[in-house]
C-alpha atoms as one frame of an Amber mdcrd trajectory, in Angstrom:
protein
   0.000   0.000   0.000   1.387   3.185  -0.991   1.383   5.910   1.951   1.164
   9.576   2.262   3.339  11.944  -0.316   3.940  14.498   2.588   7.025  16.852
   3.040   8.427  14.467   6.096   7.147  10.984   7.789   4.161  11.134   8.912
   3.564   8.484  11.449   1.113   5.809  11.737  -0.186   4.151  15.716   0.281
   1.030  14.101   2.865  -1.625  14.657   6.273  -2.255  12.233   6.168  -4.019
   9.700   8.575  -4.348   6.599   7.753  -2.432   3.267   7.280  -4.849   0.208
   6.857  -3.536  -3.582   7.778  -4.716  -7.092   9.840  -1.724  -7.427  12.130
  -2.723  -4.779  13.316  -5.636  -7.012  13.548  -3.526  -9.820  16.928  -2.922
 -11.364  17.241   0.126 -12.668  17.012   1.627  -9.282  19.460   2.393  -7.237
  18.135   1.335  -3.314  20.311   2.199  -0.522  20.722   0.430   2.826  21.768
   2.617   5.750  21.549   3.147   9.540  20.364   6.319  11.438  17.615   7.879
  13.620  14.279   8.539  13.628  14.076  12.604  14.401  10.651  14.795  15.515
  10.426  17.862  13.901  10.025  20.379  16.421   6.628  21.654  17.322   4.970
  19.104  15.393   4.046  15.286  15.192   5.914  15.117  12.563   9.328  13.007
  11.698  12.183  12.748   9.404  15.284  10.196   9.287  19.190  11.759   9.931
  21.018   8.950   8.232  24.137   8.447  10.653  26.850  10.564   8.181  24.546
  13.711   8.638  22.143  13.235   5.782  18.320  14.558   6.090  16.153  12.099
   4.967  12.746  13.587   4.178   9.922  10.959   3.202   7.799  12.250   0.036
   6.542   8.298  -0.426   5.962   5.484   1.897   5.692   2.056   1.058   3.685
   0.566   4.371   3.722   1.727   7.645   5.597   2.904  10.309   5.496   3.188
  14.067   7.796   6.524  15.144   9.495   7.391  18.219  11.876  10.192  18.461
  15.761   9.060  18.490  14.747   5.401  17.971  17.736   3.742  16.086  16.489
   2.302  12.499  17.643   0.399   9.552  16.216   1.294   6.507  16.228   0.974
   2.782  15.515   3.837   0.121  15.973   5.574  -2.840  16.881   9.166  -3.757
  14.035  10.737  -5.396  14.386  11.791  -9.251  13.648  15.546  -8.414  16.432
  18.102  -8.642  14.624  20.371  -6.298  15.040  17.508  -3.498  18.244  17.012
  -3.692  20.190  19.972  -1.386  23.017  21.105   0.125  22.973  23.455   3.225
  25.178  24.344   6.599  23.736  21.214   8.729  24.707  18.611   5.284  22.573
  17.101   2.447  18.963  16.672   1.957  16.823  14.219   0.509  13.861  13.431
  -1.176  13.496  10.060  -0.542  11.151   7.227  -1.250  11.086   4.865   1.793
  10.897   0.678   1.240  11.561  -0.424   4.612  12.322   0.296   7.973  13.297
  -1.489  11.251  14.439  -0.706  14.932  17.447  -1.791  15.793  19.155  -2.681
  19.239  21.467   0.348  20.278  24.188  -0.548  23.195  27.173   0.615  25.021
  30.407  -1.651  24.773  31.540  -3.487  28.137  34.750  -3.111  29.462  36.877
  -6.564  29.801  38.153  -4.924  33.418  34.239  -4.624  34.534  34.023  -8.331
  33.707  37.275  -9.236  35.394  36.047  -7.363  38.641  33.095 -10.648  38.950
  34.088 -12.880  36.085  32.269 -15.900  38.118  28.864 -14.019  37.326  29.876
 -11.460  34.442  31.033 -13.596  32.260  28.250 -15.867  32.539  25.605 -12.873
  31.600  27.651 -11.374  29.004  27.472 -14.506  27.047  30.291 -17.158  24.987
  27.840 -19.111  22.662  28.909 -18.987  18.877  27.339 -16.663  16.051  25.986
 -18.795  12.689  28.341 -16.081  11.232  28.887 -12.682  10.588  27.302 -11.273
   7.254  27.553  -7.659   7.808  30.070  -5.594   9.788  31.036  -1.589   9.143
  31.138   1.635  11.080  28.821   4.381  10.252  28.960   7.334  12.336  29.290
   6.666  15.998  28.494   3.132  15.907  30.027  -0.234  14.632  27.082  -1.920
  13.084  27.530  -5.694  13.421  24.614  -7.622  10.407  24.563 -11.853  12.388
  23.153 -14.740  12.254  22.549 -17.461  15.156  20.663 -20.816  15.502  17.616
 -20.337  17.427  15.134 -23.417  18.600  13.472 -21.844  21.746  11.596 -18.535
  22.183  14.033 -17.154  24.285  15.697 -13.903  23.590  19.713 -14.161  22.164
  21.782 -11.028  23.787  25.137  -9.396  21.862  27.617  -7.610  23.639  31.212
  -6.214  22.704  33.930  -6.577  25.020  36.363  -3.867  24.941  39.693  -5.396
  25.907  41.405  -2.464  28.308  43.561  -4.938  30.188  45.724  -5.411  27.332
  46.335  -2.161  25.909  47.884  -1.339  22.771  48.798   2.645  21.284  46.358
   3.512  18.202  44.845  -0.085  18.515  42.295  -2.128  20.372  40.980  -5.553
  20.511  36.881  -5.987  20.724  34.716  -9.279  21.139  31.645  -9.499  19.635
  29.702 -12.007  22.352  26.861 -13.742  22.036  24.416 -15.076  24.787  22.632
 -17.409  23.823  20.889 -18.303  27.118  21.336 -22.372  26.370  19.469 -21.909
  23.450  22.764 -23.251  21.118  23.091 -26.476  19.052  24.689 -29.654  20.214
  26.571 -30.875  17.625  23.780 -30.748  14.787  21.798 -27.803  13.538  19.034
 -30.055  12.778  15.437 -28.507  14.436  17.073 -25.552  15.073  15.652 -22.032
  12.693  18.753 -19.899  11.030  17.631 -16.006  12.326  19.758 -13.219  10.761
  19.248  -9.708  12.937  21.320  -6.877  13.865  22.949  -4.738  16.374  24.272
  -1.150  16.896  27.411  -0.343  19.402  28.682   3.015  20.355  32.110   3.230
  19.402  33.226   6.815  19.608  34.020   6.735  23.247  36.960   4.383  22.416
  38.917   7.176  20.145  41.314   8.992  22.644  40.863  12.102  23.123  43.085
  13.856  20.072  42.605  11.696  17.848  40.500  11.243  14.739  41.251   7.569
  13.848  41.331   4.183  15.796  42.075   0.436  14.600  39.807  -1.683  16.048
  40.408  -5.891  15.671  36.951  -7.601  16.125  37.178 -11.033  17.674  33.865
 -13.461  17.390  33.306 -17.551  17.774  31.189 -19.241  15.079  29.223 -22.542
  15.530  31.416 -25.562  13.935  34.781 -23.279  13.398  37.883 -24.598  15.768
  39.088 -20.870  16.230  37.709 -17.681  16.637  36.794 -15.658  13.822  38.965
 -12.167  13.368  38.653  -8.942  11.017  40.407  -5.402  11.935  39.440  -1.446
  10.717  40.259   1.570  11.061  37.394   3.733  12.628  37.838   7.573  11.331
  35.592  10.228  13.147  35.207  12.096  10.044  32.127  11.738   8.379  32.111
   9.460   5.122  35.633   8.066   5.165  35.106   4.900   6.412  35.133   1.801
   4.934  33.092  -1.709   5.462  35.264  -4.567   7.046  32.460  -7.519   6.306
  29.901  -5.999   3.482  26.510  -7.032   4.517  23.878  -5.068   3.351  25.648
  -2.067   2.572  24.881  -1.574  -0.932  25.971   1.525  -3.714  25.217   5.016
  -1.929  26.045   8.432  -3.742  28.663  10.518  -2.089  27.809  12.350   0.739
  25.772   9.951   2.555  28.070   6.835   3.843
C-alpha cells in the first residue's frame, strides 16, 4: 500500500512491519541500505530520518507503515528521489527526497569493558554470554556506531543477547581488541543444527568513546566464535571520526550510496 506523499514521515499508531513492492526488485534503481535515527520535527508530530553521516532524509513516499518514536535507532532501505529540487546542500549537510521501502528498529548498546568483567568474572562472564554466532554477514562503522549484520541458531523462544567486550587490560597505542559475544541463554546447538531455525538480525554499538581524546582515527580488531569453526573468527578497521571516510570490514547489506551519505 502506498502511503502519504507528505514533506516528512508522517507516522502511523500502528505496529512495524517491513515495506514490500515490485519496485524494490527492480533494477534500474538504485536502493540504498543505511543506519540512522528517527528525528521529531520540532513543534509538530511530525518526523524525518538523519542517516548516521549527517544526511536529512525527508519521506515524500511510503511504502507501508511505520510506528515513530523520536531518536529510535532504524535500519532502513531507500531511494533518492528523481527531483532536482530535493536534492540539497545546506550548513547542517545534504537533503533528501526520498522514497522509503523499509524500515526497522534496531538494538542500540554501550560496549563493556573486559576490566568490569574481570572485577566478577564468576557471574559477568556468565551474563555477558560465549555461545557462537551462525556467522557474521555484515560488519562496518557508520557514524558513531560499529554496526555488526549476524546470524545465530535459534530453537526456543528465548531472547539471544550481543555484547562487545572492549579489551582495556591489554592495551595497545592507536589499537584495540573488541569481542563481539553472544548469549545465547542455552538456546545453542549440540553438535547438529538439525530442528534448530537460522535467524539473521542486527545490532548497533557506540564506538566513539573508544577514540582517545586527540585523535580522529582508531584500529579496532573484532574477535567473534562461530558454531562448527575450531578458532575464533577475526577482522580489523580503522574507525575515522570524520564523516564518510570509512570503509566496510564484512559488506553485509551495505549496498551503492552516492557521495555524501556513507
Amino acid at each position: 500500500m502506498k502511503g502519504n506523499a507528505g514533506y516528512i514521515l508522517r507516522c502511523l499508531a500502528i505496529a512495524w512491519v517491513s515495506f514490500a513492492c515490485s519496485k524494490y526488485d527492480s533494477p534500474e534503481n538504485v536502493h540504498i541500505t543505511a543506519y540512522g535515527s528517527v528525528i521529531r520535527h520540532a513543534g509538530t508530530d511530525d518526523y524525518y530520518l538523519r542517516q548516521d553521516d549527517g544526511a536529512t532524509l525527508f519521506v515524500k513516499d511510503l511504502w507501508g507503515y511505520v510506528q515513530c518514536v523520536d531518536g529510535l535507532r532504524v535500519k532502513f532501505i531507500y531511494e533518492i528521489m528523481d527531483n532536482p529540487a530535493g536534492t540539497r546542500t545546506t550548513a547542517n549537510g545534504e537533503i533528501y527526497d526520498v522514497t522509503l521501502y523499509y524500515i526497522s528498529p534496531v538494538p542500540e548498546r554501550d560496549t563493556v569493558a573486559l576490566s568490569f568483567i574481570m572485577e566478577d568474572e564468576e557471574h559477568r562472564q556468565d551474563s555477558i554470554g560465549n555461545d557462537p554466532l551462525a556467522g557474521i554477514t555484515g560488519l562496518f562503522f557508520s557514524g558513531d556506531y560499529v554496526n555488526v549484520e549476524y546470524a545465530y541458531w535459534r530453537k526456543g523462544e528465548g531472547p539471544h543477547n550481543m555484547n562487545l567486550v572492549v579489551d582495556d587490560v591489554n592495551v595497545k597505542e592507536g589499537e584495540v581488541t573488541v569481542e563481539i559475544r553472544h548469549n545465547a541463554a542455552g538456546d545453542v546447538p549440540e553438535g547438529s543444527t538439525t530442528g534448530f531455525e537460522r535467524i539473521e538480525s542486527e545490532v548497533s554499538f557506540y564506538i566513539r568513546s573508544l577514540v582517545p581524546a586527540g585523535k580522529n582515527s582508531l584500529r579496532i580488531r573484532f574477535v567473534w566464535k562461530e558454531y562448527g569453526k575450531s578458532r575464533p573468527m577475526e577482522r580489523t578497521g580503522e574507525y575515522k571520526v570524520a564523516p564518510g571516510t570509512n570503509k566496510p570490514i564484512i559488506v553485509g547489506s551495505v549496498k551503492s550510496n552516492p557521495p555524501g551519505i556513507f
